[in-house]
N, C-alpha and C positions, 0 to 999 in steps of 0.2 A: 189953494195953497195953504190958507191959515188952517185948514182940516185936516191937509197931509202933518204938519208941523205939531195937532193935535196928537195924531197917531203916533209921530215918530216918538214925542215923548212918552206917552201908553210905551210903546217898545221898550226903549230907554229904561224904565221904573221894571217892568216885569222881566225883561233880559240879563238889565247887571250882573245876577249871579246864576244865569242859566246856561248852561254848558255841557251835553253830551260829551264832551270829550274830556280825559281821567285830567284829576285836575293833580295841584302838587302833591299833597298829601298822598293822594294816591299814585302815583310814580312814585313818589318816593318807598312806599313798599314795595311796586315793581321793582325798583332799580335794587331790592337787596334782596330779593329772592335768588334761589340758587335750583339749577337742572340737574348737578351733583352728574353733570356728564363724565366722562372715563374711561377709561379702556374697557374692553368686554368683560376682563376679570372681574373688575371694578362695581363693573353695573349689575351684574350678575349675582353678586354677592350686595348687593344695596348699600354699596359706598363704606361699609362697617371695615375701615381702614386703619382706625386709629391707633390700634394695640399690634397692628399685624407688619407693616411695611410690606419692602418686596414688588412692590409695584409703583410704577410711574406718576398712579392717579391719585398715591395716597400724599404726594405733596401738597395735595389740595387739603387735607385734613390733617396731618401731621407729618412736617419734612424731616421727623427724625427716623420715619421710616427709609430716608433711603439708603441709609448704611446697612440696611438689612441686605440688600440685595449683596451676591457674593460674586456679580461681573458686572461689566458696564453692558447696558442693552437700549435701544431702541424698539418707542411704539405709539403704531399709530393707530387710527380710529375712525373710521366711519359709523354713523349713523342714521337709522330711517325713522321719519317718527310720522306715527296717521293721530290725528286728532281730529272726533266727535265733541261738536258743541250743542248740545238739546237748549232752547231758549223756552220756554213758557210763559207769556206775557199777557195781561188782560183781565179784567173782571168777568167771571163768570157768568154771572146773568145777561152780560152783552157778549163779548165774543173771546175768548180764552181759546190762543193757537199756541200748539208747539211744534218748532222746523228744527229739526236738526241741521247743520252744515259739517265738512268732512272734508279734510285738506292733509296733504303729505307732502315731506319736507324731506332733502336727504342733506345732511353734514358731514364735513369734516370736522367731527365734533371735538376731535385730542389730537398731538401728535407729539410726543418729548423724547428726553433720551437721558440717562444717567449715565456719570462716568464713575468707575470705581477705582479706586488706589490705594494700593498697602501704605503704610506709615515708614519710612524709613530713619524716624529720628526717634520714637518712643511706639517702647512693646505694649505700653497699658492702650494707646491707643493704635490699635494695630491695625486703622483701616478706616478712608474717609470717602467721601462721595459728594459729587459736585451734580444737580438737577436742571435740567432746564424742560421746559413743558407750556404747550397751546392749549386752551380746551376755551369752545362756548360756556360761558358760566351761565348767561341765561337766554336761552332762544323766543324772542318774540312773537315771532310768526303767527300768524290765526287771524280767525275771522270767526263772525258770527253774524248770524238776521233774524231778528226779531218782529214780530208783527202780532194785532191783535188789538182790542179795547178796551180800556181800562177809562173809557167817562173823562178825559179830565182832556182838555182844549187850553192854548195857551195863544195858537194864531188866530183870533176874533172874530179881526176887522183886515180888508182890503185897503191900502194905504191910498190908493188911486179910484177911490171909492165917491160915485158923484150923486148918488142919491141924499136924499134930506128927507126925513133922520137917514143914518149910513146902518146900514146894515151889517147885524150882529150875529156873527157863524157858530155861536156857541152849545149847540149840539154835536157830540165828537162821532165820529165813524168808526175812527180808525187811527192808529198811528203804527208807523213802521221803522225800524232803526235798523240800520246797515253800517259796519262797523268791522275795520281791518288794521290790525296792527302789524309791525315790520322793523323787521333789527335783530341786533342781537347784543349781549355786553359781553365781551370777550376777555380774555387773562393770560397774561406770561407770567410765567412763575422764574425765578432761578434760585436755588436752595442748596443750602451746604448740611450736609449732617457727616458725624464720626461717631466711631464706636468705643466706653471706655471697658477696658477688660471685658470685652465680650460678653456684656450684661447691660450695660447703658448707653443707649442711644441717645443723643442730641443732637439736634436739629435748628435749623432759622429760614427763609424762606423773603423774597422782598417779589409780590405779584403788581403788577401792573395791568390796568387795564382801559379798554377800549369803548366806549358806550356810542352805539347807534341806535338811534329809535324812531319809531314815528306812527302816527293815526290819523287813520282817513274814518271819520263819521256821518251819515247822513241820515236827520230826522224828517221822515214824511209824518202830516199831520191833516188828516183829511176830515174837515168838519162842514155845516149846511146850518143854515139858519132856520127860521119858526117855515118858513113857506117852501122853504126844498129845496134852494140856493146852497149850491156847496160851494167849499174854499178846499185849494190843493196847497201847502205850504213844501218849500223845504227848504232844510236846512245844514247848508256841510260845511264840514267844519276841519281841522287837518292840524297837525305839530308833527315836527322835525327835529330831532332833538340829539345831538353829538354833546361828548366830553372824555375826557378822559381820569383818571385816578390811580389811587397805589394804597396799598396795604403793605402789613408785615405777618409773620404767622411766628410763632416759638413753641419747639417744644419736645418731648422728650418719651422715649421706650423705655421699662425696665423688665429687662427677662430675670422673675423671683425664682423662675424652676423652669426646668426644662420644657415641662408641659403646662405652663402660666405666664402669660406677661401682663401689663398692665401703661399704660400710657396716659398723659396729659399733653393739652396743646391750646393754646393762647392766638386766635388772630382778631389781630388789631379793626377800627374800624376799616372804609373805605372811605378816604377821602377826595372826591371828585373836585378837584380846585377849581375845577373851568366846566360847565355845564353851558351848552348853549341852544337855545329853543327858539324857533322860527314857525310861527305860525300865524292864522288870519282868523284865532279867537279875540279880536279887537272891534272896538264899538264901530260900527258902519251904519248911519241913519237909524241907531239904536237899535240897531242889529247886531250881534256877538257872532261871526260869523258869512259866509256868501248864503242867501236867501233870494228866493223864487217863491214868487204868490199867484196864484191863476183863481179865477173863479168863473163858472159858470154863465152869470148875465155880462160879462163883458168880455172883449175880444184882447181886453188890454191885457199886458203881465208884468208885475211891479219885478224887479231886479233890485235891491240894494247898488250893486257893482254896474250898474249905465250909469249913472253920473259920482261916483264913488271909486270906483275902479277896483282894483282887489288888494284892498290894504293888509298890509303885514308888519305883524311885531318883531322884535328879535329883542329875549330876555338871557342875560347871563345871570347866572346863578352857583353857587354851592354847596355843594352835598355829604353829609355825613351819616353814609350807612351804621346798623346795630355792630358791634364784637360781635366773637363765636368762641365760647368757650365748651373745649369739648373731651370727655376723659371716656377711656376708653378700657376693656380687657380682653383676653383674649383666650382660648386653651387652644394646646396644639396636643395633636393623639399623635406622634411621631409622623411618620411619612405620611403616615393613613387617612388625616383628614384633620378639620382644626372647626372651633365655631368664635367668630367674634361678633362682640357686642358695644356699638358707640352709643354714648351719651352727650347729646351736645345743648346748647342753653343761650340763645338769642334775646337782648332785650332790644327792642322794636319801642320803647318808651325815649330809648338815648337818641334816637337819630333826630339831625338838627338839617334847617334849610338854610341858608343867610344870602343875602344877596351880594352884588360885585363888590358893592360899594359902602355896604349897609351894616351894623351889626343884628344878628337874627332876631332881635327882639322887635327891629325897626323893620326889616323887611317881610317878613313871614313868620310873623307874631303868632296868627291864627292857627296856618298847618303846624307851626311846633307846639300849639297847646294844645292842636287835636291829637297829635304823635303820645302827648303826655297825659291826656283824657281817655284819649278812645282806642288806646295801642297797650302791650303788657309784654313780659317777659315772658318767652316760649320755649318750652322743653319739648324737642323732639328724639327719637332715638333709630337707630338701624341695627340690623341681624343678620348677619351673612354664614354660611357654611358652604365651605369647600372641602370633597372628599377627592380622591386619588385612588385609579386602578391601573398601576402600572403608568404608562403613558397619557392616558385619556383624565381626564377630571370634570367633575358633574357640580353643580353648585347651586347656591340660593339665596333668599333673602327676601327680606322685609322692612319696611319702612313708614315711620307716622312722624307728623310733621306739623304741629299746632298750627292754626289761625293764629296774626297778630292782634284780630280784632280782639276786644271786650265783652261788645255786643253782638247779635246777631244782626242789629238793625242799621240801619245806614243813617247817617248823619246830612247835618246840610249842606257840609263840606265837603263831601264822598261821595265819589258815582261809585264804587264798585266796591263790597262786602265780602273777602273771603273763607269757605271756611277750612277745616280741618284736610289735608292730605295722605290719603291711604297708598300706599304699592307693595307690587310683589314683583320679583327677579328671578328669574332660573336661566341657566345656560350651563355651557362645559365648554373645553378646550382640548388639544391635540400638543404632545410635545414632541416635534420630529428632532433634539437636540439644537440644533444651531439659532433653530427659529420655532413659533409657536403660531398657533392659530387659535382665538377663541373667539366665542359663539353668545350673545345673549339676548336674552325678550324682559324686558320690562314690561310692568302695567304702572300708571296711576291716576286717582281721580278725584277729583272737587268738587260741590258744590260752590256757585256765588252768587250774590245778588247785584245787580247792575240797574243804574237808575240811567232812565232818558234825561229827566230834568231835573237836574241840580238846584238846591234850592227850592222845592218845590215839595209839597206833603203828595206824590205820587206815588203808588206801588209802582217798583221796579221787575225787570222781567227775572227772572228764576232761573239760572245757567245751571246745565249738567257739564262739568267736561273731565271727558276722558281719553287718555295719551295713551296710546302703545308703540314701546319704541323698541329696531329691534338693532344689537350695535355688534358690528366684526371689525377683530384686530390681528392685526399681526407684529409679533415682537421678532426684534433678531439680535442675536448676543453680536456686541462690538468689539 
C-alpha cells in the first residue's frame, strides 16, 4: 500500500499539466475559426463578398450587400466535405510512421432567404431589405491516428507492482494516439440593409450563435524494461463542450462608377456568455483522465476507475472571440462578368477567457497571456471571379488565411500549432428564371503540429490535412 501511494504521487507531480486533449487556449482558437461555408455561388467564388452583395451568403461578410439584390429570394445549401489527415509521428532512427485517415461528412451547411421592399416614404432611399440566414460557421468533425516512436516514456512504473525494487518500464516501444473531434458552431444571422440614391449601401446584422463540441482522445504508450518486461498504458481522455453567443457586423457598399465599387464592414467580437465543458480531464489517483496499465509478468490490471469510479468535472466559462475587420472592392464588366477582391484583418492577441465567477486575470491568467505572447494579428484575403454566358455562369476563386501562431513551435500550454491555410474554388450555375441551381468544389489545406503530452519537451506528430468540399444550391425568387 505505502508503494502504490509512492507511485500515485510520481503520477500526481508528472500528470498535473499532461493532457492529450486541446486545452483552453487552444479551443479558444478553435472556437473563432471560420469554414466561410455558403451558398454554391458563394464558395465558388471564395467567400470574396464584400464589395459585391447579391447573395444571401454575403451577410456573413457584409450585410449591406443585401440591398443589392433587386427581389426577395430563397437559398439553401448542402454540402459534402472528404477530409485527408496524413499524421507523421516518431523519431527517425527508431521508428517514424505516417497513416493517413479519411472521413466524409455531408451538411446542411446554409439555408436563408432575403426579403426586398421598395421605400414608400423617401426616393433617396428607394429600397430596403430585411435577411434572415443558417450556416455551419465552423464544422468540427475529423478524426485522426497517429502511431510511431519518438523515445520518450511517461508510464514507468506499474502501480500494483509487487516486486522489490519495482520495476522500471523505461525503454519506450511505441506510442499511439487516437483522436476524434464532433460538433459544430453554428449562426443565425438577421440583417437589415437599404439603399441611399442608388450608390450607397448600408447595412447592420445581429448573428447569434450555437457552440457544440467535443473530444474523445486515447494515448497508448507501450514500453519494457532492462530485461524485456513490457507495460501497455492507456490513456482516454473526452470534453463535451456547449454554449452559446452573439455578435454584430456593420457595414456599408459604395458604387463610385458603374463598373467599381468598393466596401467596408466591421464585425464585433463573439461573445460566448455561457460556455460549459464536462469532461473526466480531472485528477483520478493522480491520473488526469480514465487509465488502464497491464503488464506482462502479472495477470493483474491497474484501472484508475475500480475504486475511483469515473469522475467528472463540469467548468463554466466565457469567451471572447478576435473582431473581423474587412474592406473590400469590386469591378463589374457589365452583364459579362465581374472580379472581386476581400481584405480582411483578425487580431487573435484580443481574445479573452474569464471565468463564471472570476475576473480574467483571476481565472485564466495563463491562456490570455499566451493569446498576448504567442498569438498576432492576421491578414488574410480572397479572390473570386464570376463570368456569364447567357444563362449559364462559370466561376472562381482563391483564398489565404494566416496562422494565428507567432511561432512555428508549440508552447507548454498548447497541444496543437497551426499553420498558414491555402484554397482554390471553381464551379458554375444554371438560371432557369424563377429559380437557380449552382454547382461548386473547393479545395483547402494545412499543415499542424499536435503534441500527445502537454507539458512535456516531446516532438509532436506532423498533420497534413486536406478538405475537398463539394456544395449545391438552389435559389427561388419569392
Amino acid at each position: 500500500m505505502k508503494r502504490f501511494f509512492i507511485l500515485a504521487s510520481f503520477f500526481a507531480t508528472a500528470f498535473t499539466s499532461f493532457s492529450q486533449s486541446l486545452g483552453y487556449q487552444d479551443l479558444g482558437i478553435l472556437f473563432s475559426q471560420n469554414d466561410h461555408n455558403g451558398s454554391a455561388r458563394f464558395t465558388a467564388m471564395s467567400g470574396a463578398f464584400g464589395a459585391l452583395g447579391g447573395d444571401i451568403s454575403s451577410i456573413n461578410v457584409n450585410p449591406a450587400g443585401l440591398s443589392v439584390f433587386n427581389n426577395s429570394m430563397f437559398t439553401g445549401s448542402f454540402n459534402a466535405r472528404s477530409s485527408d489527415i496524413t499524421s507523421v509521428y516518431g523519431n527517425q532512427s527508431l521508428n517514424r510512421t505516417a497513416v493517413t485517415t479519411q472521413d466524409q461528412f455531408i451538411n446542411l451547411s446554409q439555408a436563408g432567404a432575403v426579403l426586398v421592399f421598395d421605400s414608400a416614404h423617401s426616393s433617396n432611399w428607394s429600397k430596403f431589405a430585411i435577411g434572415f440566414n443558417y450556416r455551419i460557421t465552423k464544422d468540427f468533425n475529423n478524426s485522426f491516428l497517429a502511431e510511431g516512436n519518438s523515445g520518450f516514456t511517461t508510464f514507468t512504473n506499474f502501480p500494483k507492482d509487487t516486486n522489490d525494487p519495482a520495476l522500471i518500464y523505461d525503454f519506450a516501444d511505441e506510442q499511439g494516439y487516437n483522436n476524434t473531434y464532433g460538433g459544430k458552431l453554428s449562426e443565425f444571422n438577421v440583417a437589415f440593409s437599404s439603399v441611399h440614391q442608388n450608390k450607397l449601401h448600408l447595412g447592420v446584422s445581429l448573428n447569434f450563435y450555437d457552440l457544440n463540441f467535443s473530444q474523445q482522445s486515447t494515448l497508448s504508450e507501450f514500453n519494457s524494461d532492462i530485461d524485456g518486461n513490457t507495460l501497455d498504458a492507456f490513456l482516454y481522455q473526452e470534453n463535451f463542450t456547449t454554449g452559446t453567443g452573439f455578435s454584430a457586423n456593420i457595414g456599408f457598399i459604395y458604387k463610385a462608377h458603374q463598373n467599381f465599387r468598393f466596401g467596408l464592414s466591421y464585425k464585433t467580437p463573439t461573445y460566448f456568455t455561457e460556455i460549459i465543458e464536462d469532461s473526466n480531464i480531472t485528477e483520478n489517483e493522480g491520473l488526469f483522465g480514465d487509465a488502464e496499465i497491464v503488464v506482462s509478468d502479472s495477470n493483474d490490471t491497474y484501472r484508475n476507475t475500480d475504486l475511483g469510479g469515473f469522475p467528472l468535472q463540469s467548468v463554466i466559462y466565457r469567451f471572447r472571440t478576435p473582431s473581423t475587420l474587412t474592406a473590400s472592392t469590386a469591378f463589374i464588366f457589365g452583364k459579362n462578368g465581374l472580379l472581386s477582391f476581400d481584405y480582411n484583418n483578425k487580431n487573435f492577441q484580443r481574445m479573452r477567457l474569464s471565468g463564471d465567477d472570476f475576473s480574467p486575470d483571476e481565472s485564466f491568467s495563463n491562456e490570455n497571456q499566451f493569446f498576448q505572447n504567442n498569438l498576432k494579428n492576421t491578414h488574410n484575403f480572397n479572390i473570386g471571379t464570376e463570368w456569364r454566358f447567357d444563362r449559364f455562369s462559370v466561376r472562381g476563386g482563391y483564398s489565404f488565411e494566416q496562422t494565428p501562431h507567432t511561432t512555428s513551435g508549440l508552447t507548454n500550454n498548447s497541444i496543437t500549432n497551426f499553420g498558414d491555410i491555402e484554397g482554390y474554388s471553381l464551379g458554375g450555375g444554371y438560371n432557369f428564371g424563377n429559380f437557380k441551381l449552382d454547382f461548386a468544389y473547393s479545395n483547402n489545406n494545412r499543415t499542424a503540429a499536435h503534441s500527445f503530452y502537454s507539458g512535456f519537451n516531446n516532438s509532436a506528430a506532423n498533420l497534413t490535412i486536406d478538405n475537398s468540399i463539394f456544395t449545391a444550391s438552389v435559389s427561388l425568387s419569392l
